[in-house]
C-alpha positions as CSV (number, residue, x, y, z in Angstrom):
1,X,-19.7,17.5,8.4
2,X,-19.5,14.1,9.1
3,X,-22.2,11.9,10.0
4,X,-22.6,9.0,13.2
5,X,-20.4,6.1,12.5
6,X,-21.9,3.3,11.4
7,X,-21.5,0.0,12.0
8,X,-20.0,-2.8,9.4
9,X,-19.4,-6.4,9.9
10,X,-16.4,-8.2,9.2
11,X,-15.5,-12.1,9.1
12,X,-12.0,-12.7,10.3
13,X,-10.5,-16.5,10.4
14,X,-10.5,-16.9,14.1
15,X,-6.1,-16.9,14.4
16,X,-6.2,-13.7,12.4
17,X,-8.9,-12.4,15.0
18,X,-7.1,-13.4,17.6
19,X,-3.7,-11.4,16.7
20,X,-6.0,-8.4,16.1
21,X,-7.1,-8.7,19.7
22,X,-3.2,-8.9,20.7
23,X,-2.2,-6.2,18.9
24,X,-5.1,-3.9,20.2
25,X,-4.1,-4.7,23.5
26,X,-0.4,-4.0,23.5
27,X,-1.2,-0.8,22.0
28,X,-4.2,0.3,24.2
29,X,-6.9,0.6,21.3
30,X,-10.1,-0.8,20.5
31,X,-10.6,-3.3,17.7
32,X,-12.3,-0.7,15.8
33,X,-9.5,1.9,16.1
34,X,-7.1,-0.3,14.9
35,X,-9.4,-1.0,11.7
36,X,-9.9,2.4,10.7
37,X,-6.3,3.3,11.4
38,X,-5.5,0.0,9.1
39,X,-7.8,1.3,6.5
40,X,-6.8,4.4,6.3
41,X,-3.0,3.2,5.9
42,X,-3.7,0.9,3.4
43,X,-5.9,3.8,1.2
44,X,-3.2,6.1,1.6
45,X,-1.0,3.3,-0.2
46,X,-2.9,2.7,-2.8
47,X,-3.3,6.1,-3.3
48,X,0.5,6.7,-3.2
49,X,1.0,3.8,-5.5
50,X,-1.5,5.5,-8.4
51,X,0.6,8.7,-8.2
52,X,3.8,6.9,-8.5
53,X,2.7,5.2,-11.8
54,X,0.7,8.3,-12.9
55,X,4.5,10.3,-12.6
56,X,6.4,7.5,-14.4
57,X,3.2,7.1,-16.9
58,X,4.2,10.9,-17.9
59,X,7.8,10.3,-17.6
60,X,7.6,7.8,-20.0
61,X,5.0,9.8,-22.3
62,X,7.4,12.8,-21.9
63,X,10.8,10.8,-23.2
64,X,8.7,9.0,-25.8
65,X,9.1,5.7,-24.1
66,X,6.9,2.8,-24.9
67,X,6.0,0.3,-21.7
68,X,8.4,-2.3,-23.4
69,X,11.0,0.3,-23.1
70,X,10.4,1.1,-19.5
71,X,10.4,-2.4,-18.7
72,X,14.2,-3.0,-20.4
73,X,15.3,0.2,-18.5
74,X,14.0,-1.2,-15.2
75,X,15.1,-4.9,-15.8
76,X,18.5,-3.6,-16.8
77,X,18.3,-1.5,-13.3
78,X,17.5,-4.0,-11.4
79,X,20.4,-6.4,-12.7
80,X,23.0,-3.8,-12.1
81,X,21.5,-3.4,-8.8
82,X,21.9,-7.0,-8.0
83,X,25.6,-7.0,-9.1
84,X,26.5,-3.5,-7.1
85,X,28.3,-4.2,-3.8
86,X,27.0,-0.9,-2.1
């Protein structure tokens, strides 16, 4: 069951304050809305980010692969990447 919201204070650099402002007006919401809809985004990130290095953490555990290797196999990746026209 959840409880009465509660009230927090924040201290915003007043040009970042005022694009909040903007952007709660084009989309019809309330400062607050658009905070809580911000945090919530931003925790679900994070949380997405700790189970995509929780899988390649057992990847790696699984193939026997030290975090040296993982970093050759990405670097290596990544270059072919860059050189790949598609």
């Amino acid at each position: 069951m959840e409880r009465e919201p509660r009230t927090v204070t924040v201290s915003l650099p007043p040009a970042l304050l005022r694009d909040v402002d903007r952007l709660a007006e084009s989309e019809g919401r309330t400062r607050s809305e658009l905070f809580r809809e911000a945090l919530r985004q931003y925790m679900q990130r994070i949380e997405r980010w700790e189970q995509i290095f929780a899988f390649g953490e057992q990847v790696a555990r699984e193939r026997g692969l030290s975090e040296e290797d993982v970093a050759k196999v990405v670097k290596a990746r990544r270059r072919s990447g860059r050189r790949s026209t598609h």
